[in-house]
N, C-alpha and C positions, 0 to 999 in steps of 0.2 A: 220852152223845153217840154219835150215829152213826153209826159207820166205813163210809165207803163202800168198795167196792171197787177203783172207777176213776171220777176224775172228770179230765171230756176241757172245757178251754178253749177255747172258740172253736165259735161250730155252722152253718161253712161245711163245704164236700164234705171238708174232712178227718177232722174233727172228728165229724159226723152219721156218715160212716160206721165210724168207729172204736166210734164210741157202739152202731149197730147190731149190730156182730160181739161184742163183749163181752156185752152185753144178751143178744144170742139165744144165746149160751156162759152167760147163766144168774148172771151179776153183775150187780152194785148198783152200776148207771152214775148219773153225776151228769153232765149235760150244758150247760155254762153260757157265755154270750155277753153281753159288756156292753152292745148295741144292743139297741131294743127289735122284737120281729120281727111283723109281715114287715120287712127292713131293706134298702135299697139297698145295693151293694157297685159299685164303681167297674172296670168290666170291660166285654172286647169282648164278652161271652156266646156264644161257640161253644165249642161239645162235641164233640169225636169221636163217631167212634162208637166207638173204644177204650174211652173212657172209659165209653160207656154200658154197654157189655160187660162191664165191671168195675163199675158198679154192679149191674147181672145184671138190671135193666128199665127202659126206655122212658118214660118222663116223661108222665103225661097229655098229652091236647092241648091243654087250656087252659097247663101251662106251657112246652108247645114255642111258640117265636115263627115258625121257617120251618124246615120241612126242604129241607138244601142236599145239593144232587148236582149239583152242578159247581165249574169253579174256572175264573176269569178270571184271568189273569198280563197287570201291565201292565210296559213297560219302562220305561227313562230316558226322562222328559218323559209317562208314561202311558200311549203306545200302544205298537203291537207292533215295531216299527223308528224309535221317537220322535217317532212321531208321536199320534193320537188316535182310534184303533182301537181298541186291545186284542183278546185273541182268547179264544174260552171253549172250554173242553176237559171234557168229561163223563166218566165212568170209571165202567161204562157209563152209558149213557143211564138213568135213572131208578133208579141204586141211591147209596142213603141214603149221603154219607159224613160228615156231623155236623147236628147242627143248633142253631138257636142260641136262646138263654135270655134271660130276666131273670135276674139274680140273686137279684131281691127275691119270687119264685117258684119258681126253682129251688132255693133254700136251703132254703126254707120246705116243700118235699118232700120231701127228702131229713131236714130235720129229723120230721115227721110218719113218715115211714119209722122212724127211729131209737126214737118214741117206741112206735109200733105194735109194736116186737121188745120193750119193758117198759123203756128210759132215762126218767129224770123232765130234764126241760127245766126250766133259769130263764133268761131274759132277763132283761136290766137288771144285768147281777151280772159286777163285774170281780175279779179276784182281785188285792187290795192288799198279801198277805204269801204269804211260802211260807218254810217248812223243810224242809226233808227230814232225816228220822232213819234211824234202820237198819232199823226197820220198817215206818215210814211216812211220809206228807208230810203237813204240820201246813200249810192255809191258812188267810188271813185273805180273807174275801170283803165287799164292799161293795156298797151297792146303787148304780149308777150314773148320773148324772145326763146323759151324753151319748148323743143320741138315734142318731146314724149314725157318720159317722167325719168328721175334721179335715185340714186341708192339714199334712202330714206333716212333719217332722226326716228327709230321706230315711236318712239314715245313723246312727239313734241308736234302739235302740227302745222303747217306753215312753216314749214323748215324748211320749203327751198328757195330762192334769192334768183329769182330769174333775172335776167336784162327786160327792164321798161321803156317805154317812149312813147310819146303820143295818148299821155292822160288824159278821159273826159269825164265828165258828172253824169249823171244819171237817177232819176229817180224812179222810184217804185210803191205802189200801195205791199206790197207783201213779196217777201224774199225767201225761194225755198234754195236751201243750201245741202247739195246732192254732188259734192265736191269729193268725195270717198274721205279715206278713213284720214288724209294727211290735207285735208284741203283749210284753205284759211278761213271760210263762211263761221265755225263754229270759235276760233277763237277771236275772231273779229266782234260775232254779236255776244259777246262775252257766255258764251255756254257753256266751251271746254278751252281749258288752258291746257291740257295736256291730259296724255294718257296713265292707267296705270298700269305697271306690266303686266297682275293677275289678267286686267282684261282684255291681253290680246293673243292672237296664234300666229303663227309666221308659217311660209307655205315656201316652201323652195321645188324648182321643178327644172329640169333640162327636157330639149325636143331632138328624137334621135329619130334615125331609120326603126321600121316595125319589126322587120324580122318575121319570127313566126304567130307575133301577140295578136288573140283575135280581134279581126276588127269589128265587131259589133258587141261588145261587151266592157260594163268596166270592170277593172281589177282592182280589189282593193286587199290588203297587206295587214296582219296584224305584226305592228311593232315593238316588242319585247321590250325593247333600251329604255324609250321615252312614255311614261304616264301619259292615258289619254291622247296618244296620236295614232295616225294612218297613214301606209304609204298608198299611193293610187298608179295605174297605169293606165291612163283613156288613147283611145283612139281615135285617129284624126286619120285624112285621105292619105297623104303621102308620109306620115311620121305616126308618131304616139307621145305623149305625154304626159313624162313620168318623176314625179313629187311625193310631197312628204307634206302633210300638216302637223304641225305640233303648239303645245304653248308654249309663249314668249318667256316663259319660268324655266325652259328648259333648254334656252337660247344653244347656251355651251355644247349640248351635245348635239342640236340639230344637223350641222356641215358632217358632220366623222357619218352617222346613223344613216344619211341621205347620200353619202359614198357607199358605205356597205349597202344598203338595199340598194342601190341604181347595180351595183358590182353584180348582187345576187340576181337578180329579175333580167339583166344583162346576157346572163350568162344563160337562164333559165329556158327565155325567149329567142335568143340570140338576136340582141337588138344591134344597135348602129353605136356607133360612136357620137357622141354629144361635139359639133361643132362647134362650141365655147363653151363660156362660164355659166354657173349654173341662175335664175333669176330666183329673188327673195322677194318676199311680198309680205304686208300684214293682214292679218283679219280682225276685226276688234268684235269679240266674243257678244251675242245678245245676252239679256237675261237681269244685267245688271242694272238697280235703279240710277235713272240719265236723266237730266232736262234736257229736251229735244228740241223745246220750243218757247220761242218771246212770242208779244204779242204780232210780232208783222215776221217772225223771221223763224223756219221753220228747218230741222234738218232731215234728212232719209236717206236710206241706203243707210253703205259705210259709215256714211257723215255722223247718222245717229248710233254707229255702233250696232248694226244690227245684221248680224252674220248668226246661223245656228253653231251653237258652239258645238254640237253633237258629230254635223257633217261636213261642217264648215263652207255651206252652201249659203254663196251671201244673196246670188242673183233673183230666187224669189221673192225675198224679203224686200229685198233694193224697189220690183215692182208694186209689189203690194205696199209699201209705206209711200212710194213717190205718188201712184194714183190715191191713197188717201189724202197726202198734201194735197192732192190737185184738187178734187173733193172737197175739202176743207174748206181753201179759199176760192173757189168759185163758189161754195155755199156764202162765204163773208161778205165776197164782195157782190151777191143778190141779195144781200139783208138780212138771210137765214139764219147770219152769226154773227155777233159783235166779234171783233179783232180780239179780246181778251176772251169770249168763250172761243173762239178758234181753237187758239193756241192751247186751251184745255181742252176741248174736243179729240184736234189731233193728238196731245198726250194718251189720252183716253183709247181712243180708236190702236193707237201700235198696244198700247200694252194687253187689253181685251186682247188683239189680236196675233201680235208677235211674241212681248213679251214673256208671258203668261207662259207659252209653249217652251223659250226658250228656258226660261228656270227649270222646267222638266228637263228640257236637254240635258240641260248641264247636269241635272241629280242620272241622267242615264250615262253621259261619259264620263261623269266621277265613278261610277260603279262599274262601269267597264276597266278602269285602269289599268296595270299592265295588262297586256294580251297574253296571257297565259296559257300553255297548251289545253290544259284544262278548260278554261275557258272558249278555246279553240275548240273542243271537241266536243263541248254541251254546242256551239251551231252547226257541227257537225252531224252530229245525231237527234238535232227538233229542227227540219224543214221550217217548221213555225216563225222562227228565228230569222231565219234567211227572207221571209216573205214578209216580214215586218220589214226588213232593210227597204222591199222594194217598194211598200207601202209609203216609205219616206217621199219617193221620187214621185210619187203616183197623190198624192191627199195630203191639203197643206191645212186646213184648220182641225186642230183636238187631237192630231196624229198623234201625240205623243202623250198627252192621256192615257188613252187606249192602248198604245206601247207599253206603256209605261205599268199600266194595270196590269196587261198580258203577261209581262214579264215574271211579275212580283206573284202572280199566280203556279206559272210556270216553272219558276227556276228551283223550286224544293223538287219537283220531280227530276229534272234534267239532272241535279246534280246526285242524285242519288245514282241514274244510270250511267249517268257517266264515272260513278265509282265502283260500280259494278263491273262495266269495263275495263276499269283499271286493273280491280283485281284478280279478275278471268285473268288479266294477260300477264299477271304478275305467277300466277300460277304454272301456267304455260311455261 
């Protein structure tokens, strides 16, 4: 039987590029995904351009859907003082700061990537067993009868119960498990038995006709109702799409909040009507202390729980943790690293790098909480503000540091002028 060297579950942007950095280090990557590909995945589809910087190139143009350079901020009630304005703010005028995707295109390149560096790819193939011994992981692989993904168990993972047939063994020196936020690699190598609800967000979104929304811009919404969310409206070639993130604390009210804002931005825009129901997805919040990793089996992306809780941008993180994996164990398996300092290395290496940042997040969207008009109109009147957001899209190590400093500098001023305004107008 044939010992691979790394076999990576799951062949989203974690997973494909973990697969690519092992493969071109000159191992015998197994690359495997229980949906059959090309595959839908349930997402706003915007990219930084952080993120593209860490893939190290640029997406054809058949799978870019718009490149965005700008960014619309709407307030409480949608517009820029709650009314039905909104205001578009560019940084600068025609420089790239994301762009946005299919997923069911953009996987599918990033997997073609992975296999061009020598990974062999199988779709259709879930992993039904895992052991891990002292020198290797022992799986059981199935071929799989579910074609995309199911309305989820949000807090349980391995919740869904596909049709099997055609079980084989397989083994592996080291297993990165890049299965997202429900995949079974983590409760398999005993890591996470389940979720908790503080730390997750739920994302719901419909795709309608555009209307008059610009197309090279995103739009982003403050939400009044729900602590700590955003609604968004991104642009795509033929449509737009337009969601809602919130946390999973706030389940009950997401459906009614995500009719009224589709209602208003609807109306605003005059968009299309939503040909179905609307998709729900989870984000599982970074920030929070995780075991990520045994010694041969290792998680990233979703898998480890590592989405910015701030923007709920999971896709950079997904790259940067999957090429650490790769990293990792192509350093183990040249000698570099025992299999037990691995597994602490790669702890090490996400929180140095992810973690760390996300804990800020999360103290900047705990302090954001409701969207306040108030609130709304200290970014109204410090440009500063506005240009930190694009900052986020644009520089992914210490960013929030430095936000975070800015801010805490910042905000005794803003909020004195912004009461100053207030009482000008209260005058009036």
């Amino acid at each position: 039987m044939k010992v691979w060297d790394v076999v990576i579950v799951g062949a989203g942007p974690a997973g494909s590029t973990a697969a690519s950095v092992t493969a071109r280090a000159g191992l015998s990557v197994l690359l495997i995904d229980k949906a059959r590909f090309p595959r839908d995945k349930p997402c706003a589809g915007g990219v930084s351009v952080k993120s593209l910087h860490e893939i190290g190139l640029t997406p054809p143009r058949e799978v870019i859907q718009r490149e965005i350079t700008g960014l619309i901020l709407g307030g409480p009630g949608g517009g820029s003082s709650g009314g039905h304005s909104g205001f578009l703010i560019r940084h600068p005028a025609g420089e790239r700061i994301a762009v946005t995707v299919r997923r069911r295109e953009f996987d599918a390149f990033l997997v073609d990537l992975a296999t061009a560096e020598g990974a062999c790819f199988r779709d259709g193939v879930e992993v039904s067993g895992l052991e891990e011994r002292d020198d290797s992981v022992s799986l059981r692989l199935a071929t799989c009868g579910c074609p995309g993904y199911s309305r989820p168990d949000y807090f349980r993972p391995g919740h869904s119960q596909p049709v099997h047939s055609q079980e084989e063994g397989i083994t592996a020196r080291f297993v990165i498990g890049a299965d997202g936020a429900m995949g079974r690699t983590a409760a398999l190598s005993g890591l996470r038995r389940r979720w908790r609800r503080f730390e997750l967000g739920l994302g719901i979104f419909v795709e309608v006709a555009p209307g008059e929304a610009s197309p090279e811009a995103f739009q982003l919404y403050c939400l009044p109702g729900i602590p700590c969310s955003f609604g968004w409206v991104f642009p795509y070639r033929d449509s737009v799409n337009v969601g809602l993130g919130a946390s999973a604390l706030f389940s009950d009210r997401v459906i009614g909040t995500f009719h009224s804002f589709f209602g208003h931005v609807k109306t605003l825009w005059h968009l299309g009507e939503p040909a179905g129901s609307p998709t729900c997805y989870i984000l599982p919040a970074g920030g929070f202390a995780r075991r990520i990793a045994t010694k041969r089996v290792l998680l990233a992306g979703d898998a480890a729980g590592l989405v910015d809780p701030f923007s709920g941008e999971g896709i950079y993180s997904a790259v940067v943790s999957g090429r650490m994996a790769g990293e990792v164990v192509a350093g183990a398996l040249r000698g570099d690293l025992a299999p037990g300092q691995a597994s602490r290395e790669y702890q090490r290496a996400c929180h140095a790098r992810l973690t760390r940042q996300f804990r800020l997040a999360m103290i900047m969207s705990l302090m954001s909480g409701y969207k306040s008009a108030t609130g709304f109109r200290l970014v109204q009147h410090d440009p500063g503000i506005t240009e930190n957001l694009v900052r986020l899209m644009k520089e992914g190590d210490h960013v929030y540091r430095r936000l975070l400093w800015w801010h805490l500098q910042c905000l005794p001023v803003g909020l004195l002028r912004v009461a100053g305004i207030n009482r000008q107008g209260t005058r009036k």
